[in-house]
Every structure is written in C-alpha cells, then in structure tokens.
C-alpha positions as CSV (number, residue, x, y, z in Angstrom):
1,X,130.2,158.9,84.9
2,X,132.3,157.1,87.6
3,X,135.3,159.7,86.9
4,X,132.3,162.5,86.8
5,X,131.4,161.2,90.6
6,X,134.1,161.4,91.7
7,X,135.2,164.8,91.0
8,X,131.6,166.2,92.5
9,X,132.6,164.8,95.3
10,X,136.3,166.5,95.5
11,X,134.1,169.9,94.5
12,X,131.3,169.0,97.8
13,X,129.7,172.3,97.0
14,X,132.2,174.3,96.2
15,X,131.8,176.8,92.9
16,X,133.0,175.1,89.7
17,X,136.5,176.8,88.4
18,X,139.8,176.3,86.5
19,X,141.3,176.3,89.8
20,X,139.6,173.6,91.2
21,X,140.0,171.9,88.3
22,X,143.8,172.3,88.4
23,X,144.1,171.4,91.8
24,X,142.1,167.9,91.5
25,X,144.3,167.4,88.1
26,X,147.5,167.3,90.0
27,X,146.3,164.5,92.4
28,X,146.9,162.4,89.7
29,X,150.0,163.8,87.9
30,X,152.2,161.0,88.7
31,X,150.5,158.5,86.3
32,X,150.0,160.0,82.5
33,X,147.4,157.1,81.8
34,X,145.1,158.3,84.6
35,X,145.9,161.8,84.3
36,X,144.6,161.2,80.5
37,X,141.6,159.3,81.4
38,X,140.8,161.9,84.3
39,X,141.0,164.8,82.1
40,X,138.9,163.5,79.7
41,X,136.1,163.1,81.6
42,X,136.2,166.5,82.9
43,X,136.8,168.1,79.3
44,X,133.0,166.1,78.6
45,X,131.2,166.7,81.6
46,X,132.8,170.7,81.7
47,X,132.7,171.2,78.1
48,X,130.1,169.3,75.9
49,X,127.4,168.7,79.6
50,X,128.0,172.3,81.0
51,X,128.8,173.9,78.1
52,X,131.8,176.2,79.7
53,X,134.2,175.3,77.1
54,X,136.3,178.0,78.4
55,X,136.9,177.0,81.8
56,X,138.8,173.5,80.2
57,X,140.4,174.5,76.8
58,X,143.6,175.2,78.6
59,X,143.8,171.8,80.0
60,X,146.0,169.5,77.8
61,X,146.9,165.9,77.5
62,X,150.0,164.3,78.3
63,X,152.3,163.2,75.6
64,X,152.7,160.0,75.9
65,X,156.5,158.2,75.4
66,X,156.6,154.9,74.3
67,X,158.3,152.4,76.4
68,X,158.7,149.0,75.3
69,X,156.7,146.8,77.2
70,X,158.5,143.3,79.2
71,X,156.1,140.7,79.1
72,X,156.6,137.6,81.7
73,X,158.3,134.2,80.5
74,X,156.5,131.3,80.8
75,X,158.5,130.0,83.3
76,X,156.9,132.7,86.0
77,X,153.6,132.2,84.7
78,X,153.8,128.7,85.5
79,X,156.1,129.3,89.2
80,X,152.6,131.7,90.1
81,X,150.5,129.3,88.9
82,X,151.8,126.4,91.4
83,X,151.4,128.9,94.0
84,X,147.5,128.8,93.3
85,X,145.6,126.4,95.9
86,X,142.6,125.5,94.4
87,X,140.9,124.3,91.3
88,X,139.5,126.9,90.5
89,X,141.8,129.3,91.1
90,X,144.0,127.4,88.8
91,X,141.5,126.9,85.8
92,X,140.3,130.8,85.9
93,X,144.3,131.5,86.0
94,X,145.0,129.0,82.8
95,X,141.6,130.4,81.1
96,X,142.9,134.1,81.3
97,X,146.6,132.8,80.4
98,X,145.5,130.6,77.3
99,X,142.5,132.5,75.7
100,X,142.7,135.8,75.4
101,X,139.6,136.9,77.3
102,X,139.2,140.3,79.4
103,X,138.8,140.4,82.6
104,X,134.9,141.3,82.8
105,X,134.3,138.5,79.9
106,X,135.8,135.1,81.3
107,X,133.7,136.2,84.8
108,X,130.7,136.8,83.0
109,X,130.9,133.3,80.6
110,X,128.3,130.6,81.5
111,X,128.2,127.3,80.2
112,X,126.2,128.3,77.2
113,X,129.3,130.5,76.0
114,X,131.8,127.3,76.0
115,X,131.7,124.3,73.5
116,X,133.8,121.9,75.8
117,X,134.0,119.1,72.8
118,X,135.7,121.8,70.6
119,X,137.5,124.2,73.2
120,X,136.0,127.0,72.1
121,X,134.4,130.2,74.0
122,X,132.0,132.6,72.5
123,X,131.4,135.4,75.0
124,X,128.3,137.4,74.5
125,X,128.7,141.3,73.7
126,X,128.0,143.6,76.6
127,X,124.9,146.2,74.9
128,X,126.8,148.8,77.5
129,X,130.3,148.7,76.2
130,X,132.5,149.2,72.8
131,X,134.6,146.5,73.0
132,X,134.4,143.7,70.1
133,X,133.6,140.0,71.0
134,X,134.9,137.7,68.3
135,X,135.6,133.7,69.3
136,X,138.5,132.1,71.0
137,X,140.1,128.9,72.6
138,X,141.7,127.3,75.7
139,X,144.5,124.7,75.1
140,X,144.5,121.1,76.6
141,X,145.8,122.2,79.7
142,X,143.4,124.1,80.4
143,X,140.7,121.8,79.5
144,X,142.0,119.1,81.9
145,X,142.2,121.3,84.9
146,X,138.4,122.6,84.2
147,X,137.0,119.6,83.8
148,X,138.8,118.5,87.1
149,X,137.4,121.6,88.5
150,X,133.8,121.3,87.4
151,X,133.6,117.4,88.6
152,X,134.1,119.2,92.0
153,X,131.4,121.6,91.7
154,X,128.3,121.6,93.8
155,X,126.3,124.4,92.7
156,X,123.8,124.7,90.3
157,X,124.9,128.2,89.3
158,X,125.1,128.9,85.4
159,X,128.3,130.9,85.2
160,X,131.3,129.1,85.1
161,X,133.2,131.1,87.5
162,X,131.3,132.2,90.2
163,X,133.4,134.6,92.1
164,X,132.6,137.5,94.1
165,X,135.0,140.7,93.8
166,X,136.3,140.1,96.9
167,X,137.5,136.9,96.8
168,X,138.6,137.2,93.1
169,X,141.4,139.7,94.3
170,X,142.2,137.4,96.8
171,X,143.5,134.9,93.7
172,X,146.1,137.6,92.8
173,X,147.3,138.9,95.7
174,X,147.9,135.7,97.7
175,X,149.6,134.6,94.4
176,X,151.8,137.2,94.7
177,X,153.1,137.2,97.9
178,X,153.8,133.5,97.7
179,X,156.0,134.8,94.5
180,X,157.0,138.0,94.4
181,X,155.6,138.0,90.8
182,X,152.8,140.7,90.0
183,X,150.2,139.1,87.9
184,X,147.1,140.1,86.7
185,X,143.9,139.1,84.2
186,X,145.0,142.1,81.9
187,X,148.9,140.6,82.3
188,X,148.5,137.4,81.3
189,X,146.5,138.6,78.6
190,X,149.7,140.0,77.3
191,X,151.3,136.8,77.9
192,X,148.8,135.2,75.8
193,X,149.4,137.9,72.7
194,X,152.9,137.3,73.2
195,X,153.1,133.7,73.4
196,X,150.8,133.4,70.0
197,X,153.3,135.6,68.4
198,X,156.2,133.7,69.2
199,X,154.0,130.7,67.6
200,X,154.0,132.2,64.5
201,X,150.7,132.8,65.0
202,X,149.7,136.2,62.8
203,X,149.1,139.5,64.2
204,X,145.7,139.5,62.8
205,X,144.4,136.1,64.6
206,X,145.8,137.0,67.7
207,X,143.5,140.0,67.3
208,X,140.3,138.2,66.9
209,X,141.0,135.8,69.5
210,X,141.7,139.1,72.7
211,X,138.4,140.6,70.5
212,X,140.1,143.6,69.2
213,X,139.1,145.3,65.8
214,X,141.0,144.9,63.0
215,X,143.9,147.4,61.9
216,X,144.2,146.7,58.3
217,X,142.3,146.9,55.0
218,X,143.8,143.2,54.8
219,X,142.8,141.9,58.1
220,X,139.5,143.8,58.0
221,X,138.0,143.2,54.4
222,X,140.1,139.6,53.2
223,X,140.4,137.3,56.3
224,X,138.4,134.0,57.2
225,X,137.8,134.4,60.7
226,X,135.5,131.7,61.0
227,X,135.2,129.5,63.8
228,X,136.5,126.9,62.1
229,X,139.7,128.4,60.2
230,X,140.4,130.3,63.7
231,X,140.4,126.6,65.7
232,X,142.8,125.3,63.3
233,X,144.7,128.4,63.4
234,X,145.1,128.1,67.4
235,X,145.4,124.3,67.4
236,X,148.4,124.7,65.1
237,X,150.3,127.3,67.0
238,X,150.2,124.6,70.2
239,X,150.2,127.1,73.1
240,X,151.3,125.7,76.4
241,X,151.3,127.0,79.3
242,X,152.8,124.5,82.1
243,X,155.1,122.3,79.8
C-alpha cells in the first residue's frame, strides 16, 4: 500500500499508462532490490486491483547476481559500540548485536516479553505481518549493561525501549560519524548469524533464534526447538560481543 501511495502521487492525475509506468520505474533503476520491490507492487495494484494485466506483463524483474556478503568483525562492532554515550543506547545496541531480533521486534518488547532470570526474549507475533516469532537470548554482556540501564530508568512505561523514530536514528548516525563504521539493527543482525556460526552453532538454531522458518524436512519436522534445548544450545556457543 505504501509503494501503491507513492506511485498515485508520482501519477497526481495523470491517465494511468505503460509509459508512466516506465518512467517512475527508472527512478529507481540504480538499486535491483528496490526496483524489485517497486515493481511488484505495481504488477498487484495494475494487474490483480485494476485488472489491466496488459499494461504490466512487459515489465520484468531484475536478475539478481549473487555477491557474497562481508559481514563486520567483532572488533568494529565493539570500536562503534564505545562510541555510544548512553545506557541505553548501549544495551538496545548489545540487544540487536546478541539476539537476533528485527528491528520492529526488540522496539516493540515490553517487560512481559523478557525472562531476565533466564535471558530469554519471547517477542509476540505482529497479526499484520508474515514474519515468524520463535524464542531467543542475550548473552551476559548484555544482561549487565541492561540491568545498569534499567536501575536508571524513571518511567513507568511498559516497553523496554522507549524510543521515538527520531531519536532512534540518531543512535546510528551519531555512531557513525564518530567511526566511520555504517551499522545498523538489520547489520548487526548479520553479525549475530555470523558469529553463531563461527560458534559452531547449527544453521538450523541460528534460524529459530533471528525467527526465520525452517529450510529443511530435517530442521522443520525432527528438531527440539524448545525453550529449554534452544537456551542450552545458545549458552554453549558463548557469544561475546565486547571481550
């Protein structure tokens, strides 16, 4: 619907046509994700909404080329985290960096979500989205600087990172230019998933704790993903973060 919006708005008034259609297309030519993402909201609002099938079919998606992906070593993960100034900023950066979580979920957690005894988050499942919502952890690091940061609290709201937009994009970009080091909730996601791999942690784990669906019959039908076996699965691998 955003993607919808937005191209109305290019049209303001003018006739619907493969033209204009083209012409808002190459706007975003440069990047094949959003030139994918772009297109495919047009091909449903066009196509399966309008019902002019015709006016899209000659549209096609990019072909993607894989490029292997470089994921950040701990050691700038840590220099950006130094950079932080407060403690917040510093647990919600080791929260994203040692769990897993989207960027959406860790905001949206309140304290009913997080078992503090145990480490352990349970986000709830948004009814509006598709993404899965399994069960994950934060390390001992992370725990520490929380709890540091939650003694300093004095609010009475229920989430555990109140944040507005704003503000929250503040956390990044300041990090950054103290660094030079782009990082992001979706990069240190990766981090996470590459770390946990490196731990000898298998593929199949590391998928239930980012909330992803399982690829294979093996992982889908014959795993213990239990809160339980997935704690002592984490614990083991020993993640760390700042030493």
């Amino acid at each position: 619907m955003r993607q919808t919006k937005k191209f109305l708005r290019f049209l303001n008034n003018r006739p619907l046509s493969r033209e204009a259609i083209r012409e808002y297309l190459m706007l975003c030519r440069s990047n094949s994700h959003v030139y994918k993402n772009v297109l495919s909201s047009i091909k449903r609002f066009v196509r399966d909404y309008l019902g002019l099938e015709q006016m899209v079919s000659t549209f096609k998606f990019p072909k993607h080329t894989y490029r292997p992906k470089v994921i950040l070593t701990r050691e700038k993960v840590k220099r950006f985290y130094e950079s932080l100034d407060t403690l917040k900023e510093k647990a919600i950066f080791l929260m994203y960096a040692t769990s897993g979580l989207r960027h959406k979920e860790l905001l949206s957690l309140t304290f009913s979500d997080a078992d503090f005894n145990s480490r352990r988050i349970m986000p709830k499942k948004d009814s509006q989205t598709t993404k899965k919502v399994w069960c994950t952890f934060f390390n001992t690091e992370t725990k520490t600087v929380f709890m540091k940061y939650l003694s300093s609290r004095k609010d009475n709201n229920k989430r555990l990172f109140p944040y507005d937009h704003n503000k929250f994009d503040e956390l990044w970009r300041k990090g950054r230019e103290r660094t030079g080091i782009r990082i992001t909730p979706q990069i240190l996601r990766e981090f996470f998933c590459q770390q946990m791999g490196e731990l000898g942690v298998p593929d199949r784990y590391i998928d239930a704790f980012c909330g992803r669906v399982p690829k294979s019959i093996l992982a889908r039908h014959y795993t213990d993903y239990s809160p339980g076996r997935l704690k002592r699965i984490y614990d083991k691998a020993n993640l760390r973060v700042l030493s």
